[in-house]
SEDO-513623 format. One record per residue: residue number from 1; x, y, z of N, C-alpha, C, CB in turn. Coordinates in pm, 1 decimal, always signed. Glycine has a CB too. Layout:
# SEDO-513623
ATOM   pos       n.px       n.py       n.pz      ca.px      ca.py      ca.pz       c.px       c.py       c.pz      cb.px      cb.py      cb.pz
ATOM   NUM          X          Y          Z          X          Y          Z          X          Y          Z          X          Y          Z
...
END
This chain:
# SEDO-513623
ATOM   pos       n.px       n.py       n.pz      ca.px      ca.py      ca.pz       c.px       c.py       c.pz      cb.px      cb.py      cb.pz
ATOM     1      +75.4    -1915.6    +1902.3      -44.3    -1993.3    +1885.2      -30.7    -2130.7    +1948.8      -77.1    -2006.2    +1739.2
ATOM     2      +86.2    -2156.0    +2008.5      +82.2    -2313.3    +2070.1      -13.4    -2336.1    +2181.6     +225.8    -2358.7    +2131.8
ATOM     3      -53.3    -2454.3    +2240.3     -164.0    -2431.8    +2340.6     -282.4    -2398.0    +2272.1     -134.1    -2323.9    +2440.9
ATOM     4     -320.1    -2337.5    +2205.1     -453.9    -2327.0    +2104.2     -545.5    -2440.3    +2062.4     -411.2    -2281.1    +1975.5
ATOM     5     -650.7    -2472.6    +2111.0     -769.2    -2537.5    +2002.0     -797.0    -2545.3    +1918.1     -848.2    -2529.9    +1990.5
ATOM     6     -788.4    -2595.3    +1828.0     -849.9    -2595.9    +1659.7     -984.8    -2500.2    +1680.3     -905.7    -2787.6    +1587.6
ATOM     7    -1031.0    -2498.7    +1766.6    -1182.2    -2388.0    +1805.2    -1137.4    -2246.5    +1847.7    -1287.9    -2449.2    +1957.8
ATOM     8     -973.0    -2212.2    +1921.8     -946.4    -2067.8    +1911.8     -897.4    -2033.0    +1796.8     -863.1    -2019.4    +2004.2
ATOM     9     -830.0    -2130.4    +1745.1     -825.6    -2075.0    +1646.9     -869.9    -2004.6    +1506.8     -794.1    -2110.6    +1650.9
ATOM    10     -981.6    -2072.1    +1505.9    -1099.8    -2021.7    +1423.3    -1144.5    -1938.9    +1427.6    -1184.0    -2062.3    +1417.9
ATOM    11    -1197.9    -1966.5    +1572.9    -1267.7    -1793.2    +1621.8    -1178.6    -1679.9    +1628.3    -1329.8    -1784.0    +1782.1
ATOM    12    -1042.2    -1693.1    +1588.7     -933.8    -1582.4    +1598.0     -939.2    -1539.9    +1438.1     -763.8    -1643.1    +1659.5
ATOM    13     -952.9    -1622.3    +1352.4     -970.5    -1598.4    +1215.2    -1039.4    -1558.0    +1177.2     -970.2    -1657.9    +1152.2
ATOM    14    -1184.5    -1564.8    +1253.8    -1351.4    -1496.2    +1243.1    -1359.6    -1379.4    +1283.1    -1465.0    -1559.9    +1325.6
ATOM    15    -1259.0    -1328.6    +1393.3    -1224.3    -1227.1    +1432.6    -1126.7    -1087.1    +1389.1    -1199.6    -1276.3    +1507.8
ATOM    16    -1018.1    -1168.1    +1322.8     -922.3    -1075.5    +1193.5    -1056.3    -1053.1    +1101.7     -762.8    -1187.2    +1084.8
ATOM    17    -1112.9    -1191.2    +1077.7    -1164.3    -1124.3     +918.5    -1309.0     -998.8     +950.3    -1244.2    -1297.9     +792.0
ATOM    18    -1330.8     -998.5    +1068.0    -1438.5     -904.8    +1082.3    -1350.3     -755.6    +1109.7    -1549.9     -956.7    +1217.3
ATOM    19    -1270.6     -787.8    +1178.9    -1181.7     -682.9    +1181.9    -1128.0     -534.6     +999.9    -1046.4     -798.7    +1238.1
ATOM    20    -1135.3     -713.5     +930.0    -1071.3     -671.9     +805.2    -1183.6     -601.7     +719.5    -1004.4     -799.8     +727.4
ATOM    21    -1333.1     -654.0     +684.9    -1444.8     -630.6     +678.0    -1510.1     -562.9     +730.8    -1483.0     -690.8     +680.7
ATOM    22    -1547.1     -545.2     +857.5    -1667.6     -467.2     +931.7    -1588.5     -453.3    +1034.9    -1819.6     -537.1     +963.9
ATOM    23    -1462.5     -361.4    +1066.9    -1369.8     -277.5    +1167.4    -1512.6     -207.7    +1281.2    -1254.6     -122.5    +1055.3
ATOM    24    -1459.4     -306.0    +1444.7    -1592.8     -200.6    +1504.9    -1571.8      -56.7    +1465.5    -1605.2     -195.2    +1685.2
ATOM    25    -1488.4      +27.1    +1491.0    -1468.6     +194.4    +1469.0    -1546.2     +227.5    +1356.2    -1309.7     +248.5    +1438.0
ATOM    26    -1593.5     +154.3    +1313.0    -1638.5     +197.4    +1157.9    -1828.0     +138.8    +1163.8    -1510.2      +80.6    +1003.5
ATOM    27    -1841.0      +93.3    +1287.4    -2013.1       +7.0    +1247.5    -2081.0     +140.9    +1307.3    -2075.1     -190.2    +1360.8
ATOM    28    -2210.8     +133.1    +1240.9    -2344.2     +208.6    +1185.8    -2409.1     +138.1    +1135.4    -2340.1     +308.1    +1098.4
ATOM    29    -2514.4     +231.9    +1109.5    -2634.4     +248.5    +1016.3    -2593.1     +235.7     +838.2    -2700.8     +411.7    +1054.6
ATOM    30    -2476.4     +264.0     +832.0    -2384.5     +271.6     +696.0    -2249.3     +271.5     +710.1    -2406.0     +390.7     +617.2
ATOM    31    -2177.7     +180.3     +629.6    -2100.4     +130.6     +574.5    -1979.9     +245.4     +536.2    -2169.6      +61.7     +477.3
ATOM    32    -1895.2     +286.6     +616.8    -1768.9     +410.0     +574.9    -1731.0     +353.9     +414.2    -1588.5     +401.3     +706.4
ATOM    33    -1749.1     +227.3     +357.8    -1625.7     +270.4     +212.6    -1792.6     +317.9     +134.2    -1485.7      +71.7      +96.5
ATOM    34    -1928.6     +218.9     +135.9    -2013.3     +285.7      +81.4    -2064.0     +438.6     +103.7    -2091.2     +214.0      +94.2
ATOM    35    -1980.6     +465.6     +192.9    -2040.6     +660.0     +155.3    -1919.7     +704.4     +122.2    -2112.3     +784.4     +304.4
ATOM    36    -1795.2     +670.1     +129.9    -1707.3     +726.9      +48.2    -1737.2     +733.3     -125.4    -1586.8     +652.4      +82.5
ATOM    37    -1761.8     +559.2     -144.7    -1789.7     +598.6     -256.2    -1918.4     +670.2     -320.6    -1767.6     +509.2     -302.8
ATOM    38    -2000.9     +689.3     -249.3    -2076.9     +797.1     -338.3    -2089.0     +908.6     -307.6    -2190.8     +778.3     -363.7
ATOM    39    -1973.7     +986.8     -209.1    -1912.1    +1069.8     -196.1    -1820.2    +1146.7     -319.3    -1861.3    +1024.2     -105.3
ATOM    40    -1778.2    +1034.4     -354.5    -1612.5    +1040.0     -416.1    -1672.7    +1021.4     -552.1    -1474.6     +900.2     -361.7
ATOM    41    -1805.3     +981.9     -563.6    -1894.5     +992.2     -707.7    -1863.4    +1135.3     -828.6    -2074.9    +1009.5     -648.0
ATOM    42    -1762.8    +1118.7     -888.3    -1725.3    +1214.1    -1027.0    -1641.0    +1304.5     -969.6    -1854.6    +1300.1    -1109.7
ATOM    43    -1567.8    +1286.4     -899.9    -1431.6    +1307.9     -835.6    -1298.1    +1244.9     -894.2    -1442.7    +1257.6     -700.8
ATOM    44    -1213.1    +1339.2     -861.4    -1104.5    +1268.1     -964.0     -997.9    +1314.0     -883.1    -1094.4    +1317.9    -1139.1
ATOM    45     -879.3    +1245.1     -901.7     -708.9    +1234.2     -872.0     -740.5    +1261.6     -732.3     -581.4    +1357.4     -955.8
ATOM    46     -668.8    +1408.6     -667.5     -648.0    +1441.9     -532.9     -782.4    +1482.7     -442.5     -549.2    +1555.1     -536.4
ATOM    47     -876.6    +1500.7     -545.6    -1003.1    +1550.5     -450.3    -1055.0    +1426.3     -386.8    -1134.4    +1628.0     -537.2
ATOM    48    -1061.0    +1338.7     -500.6    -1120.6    +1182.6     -496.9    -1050.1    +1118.6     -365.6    -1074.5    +1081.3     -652.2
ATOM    49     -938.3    +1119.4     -376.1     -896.2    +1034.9     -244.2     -861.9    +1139.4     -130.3     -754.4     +932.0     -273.4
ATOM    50     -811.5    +1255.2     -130.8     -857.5    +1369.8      -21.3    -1034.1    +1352.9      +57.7     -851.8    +1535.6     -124.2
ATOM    51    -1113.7    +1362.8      -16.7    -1250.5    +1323.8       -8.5    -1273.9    +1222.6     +111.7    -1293.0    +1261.7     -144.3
ATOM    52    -1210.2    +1104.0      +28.0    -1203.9     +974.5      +73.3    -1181.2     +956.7     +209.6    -1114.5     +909.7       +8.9
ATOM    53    -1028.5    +1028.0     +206.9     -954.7    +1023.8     +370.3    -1041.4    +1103.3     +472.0     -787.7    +1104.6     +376.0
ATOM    54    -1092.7    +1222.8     +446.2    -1139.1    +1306.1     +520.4    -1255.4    +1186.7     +574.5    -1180.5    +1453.7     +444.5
ATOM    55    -1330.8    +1136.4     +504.4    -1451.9    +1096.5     +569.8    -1403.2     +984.4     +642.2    -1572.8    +1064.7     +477.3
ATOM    56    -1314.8     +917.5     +583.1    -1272.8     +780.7     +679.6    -1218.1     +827.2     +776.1    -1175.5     +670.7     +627.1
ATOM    57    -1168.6     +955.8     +816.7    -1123.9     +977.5     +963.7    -1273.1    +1045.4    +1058.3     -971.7    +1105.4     +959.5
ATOM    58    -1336.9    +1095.1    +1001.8    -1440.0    +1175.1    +1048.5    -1565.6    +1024.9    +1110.3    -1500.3    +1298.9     +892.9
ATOM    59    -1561.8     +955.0    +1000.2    -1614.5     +813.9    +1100.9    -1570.7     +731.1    +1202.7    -1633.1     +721.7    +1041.7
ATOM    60    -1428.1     +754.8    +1211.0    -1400.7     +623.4    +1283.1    -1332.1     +730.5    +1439.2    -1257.5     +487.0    +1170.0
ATOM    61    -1341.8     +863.7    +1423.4    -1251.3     +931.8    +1534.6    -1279.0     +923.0    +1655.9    -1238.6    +1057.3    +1525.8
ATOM    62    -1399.5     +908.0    +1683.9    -1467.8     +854.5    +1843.9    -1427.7     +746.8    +1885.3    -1616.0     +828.5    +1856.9
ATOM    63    -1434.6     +660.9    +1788.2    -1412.7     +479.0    +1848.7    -1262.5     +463.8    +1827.7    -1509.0     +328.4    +1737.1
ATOM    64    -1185.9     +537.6    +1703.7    -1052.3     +513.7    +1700.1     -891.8     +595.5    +1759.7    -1056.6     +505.6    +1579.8
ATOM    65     -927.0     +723.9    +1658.0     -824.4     +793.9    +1679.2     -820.8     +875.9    +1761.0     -791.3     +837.8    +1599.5
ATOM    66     -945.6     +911.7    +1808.6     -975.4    +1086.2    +1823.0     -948.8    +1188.9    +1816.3     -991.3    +1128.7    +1879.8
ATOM    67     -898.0    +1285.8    +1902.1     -812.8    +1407.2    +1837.8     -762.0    +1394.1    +1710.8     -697.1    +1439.2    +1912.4
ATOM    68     -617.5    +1301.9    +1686.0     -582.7    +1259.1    +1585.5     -645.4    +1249.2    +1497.7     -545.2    +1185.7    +1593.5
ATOM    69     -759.6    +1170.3    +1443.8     -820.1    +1150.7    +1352.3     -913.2    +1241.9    +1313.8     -857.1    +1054.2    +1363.8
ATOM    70     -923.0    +1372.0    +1356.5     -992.0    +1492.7    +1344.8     -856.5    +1572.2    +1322.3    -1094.0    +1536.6    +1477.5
ATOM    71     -758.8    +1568.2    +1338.1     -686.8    +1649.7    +1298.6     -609.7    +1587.8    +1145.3     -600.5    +1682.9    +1421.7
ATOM    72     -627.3    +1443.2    +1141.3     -597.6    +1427.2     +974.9     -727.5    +1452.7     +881.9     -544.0    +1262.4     +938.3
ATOM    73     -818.8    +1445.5     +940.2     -951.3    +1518.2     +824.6     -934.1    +1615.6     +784.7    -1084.5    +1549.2     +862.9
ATOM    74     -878.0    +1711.7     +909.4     -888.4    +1855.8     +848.4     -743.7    +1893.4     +770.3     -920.3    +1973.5     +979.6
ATOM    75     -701.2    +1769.2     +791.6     -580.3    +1797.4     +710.2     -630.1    +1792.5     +536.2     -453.7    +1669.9     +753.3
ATOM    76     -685.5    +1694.1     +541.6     -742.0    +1616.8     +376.4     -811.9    +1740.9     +340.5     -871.9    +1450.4     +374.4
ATOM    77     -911.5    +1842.5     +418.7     -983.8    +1890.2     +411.2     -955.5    +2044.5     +379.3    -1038.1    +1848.5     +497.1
ATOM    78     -815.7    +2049.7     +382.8     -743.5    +2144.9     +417.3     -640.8    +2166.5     +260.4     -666.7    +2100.8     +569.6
ATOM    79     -630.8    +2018.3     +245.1     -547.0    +2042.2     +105.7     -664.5    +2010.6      -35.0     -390.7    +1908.6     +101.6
ATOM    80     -753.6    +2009.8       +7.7     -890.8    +2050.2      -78.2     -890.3    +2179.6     -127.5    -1022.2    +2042.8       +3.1
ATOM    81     -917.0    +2234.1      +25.8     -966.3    +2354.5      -29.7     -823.0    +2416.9      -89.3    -1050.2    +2452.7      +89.6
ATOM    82     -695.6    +2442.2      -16.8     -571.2    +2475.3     -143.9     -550.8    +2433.0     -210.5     -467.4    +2484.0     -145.5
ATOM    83     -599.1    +2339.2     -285.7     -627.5    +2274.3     -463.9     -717.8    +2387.2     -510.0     -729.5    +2090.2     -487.3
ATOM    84     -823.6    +2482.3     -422.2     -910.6    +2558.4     -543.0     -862.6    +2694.6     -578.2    -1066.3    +2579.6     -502.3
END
């Protein structure tokens, strides 16, 4: 950070925290943790956060992971259904 402006630096902090908050891979029309959670609505232990993971990879796999992140959904998605 040496060489820095009191003004990059800010805008570097405005930038983590959007990162931390509103991750681009994740912007829409809706909000990935708000449809998890009413996804994950009367869900419990392994389904609840299986649930969870599946959709957070299934949103973000274009902009983030791709392949990868379609192949850990179907992982989540996968130890769902061998829980029934």
């Amino acid at each position: 950070m040496y060489g820095k402006t009191m003004m990059d630096r800010e805008e570097m902090m405005a930038d983590t925290k959007d990162q931390i908050n509103h991750p681009s891979h994740y912007q829409g029309k809706v909000e990935c943790i708000d449809a998890i959670e009413a996804a994950t609505e009367g869900l419990v232990g392994i389904e609840a956060v299986c649930t969870g993971n599946a959709i957070k990879y299934l949103f973000r796999w274009k902009k983030k992971g791709g392949k990868e992140d379609l192949e850990k959904a179907r992982r989540y998605i996968n130890r769902i259904l061998g829980d029934w």
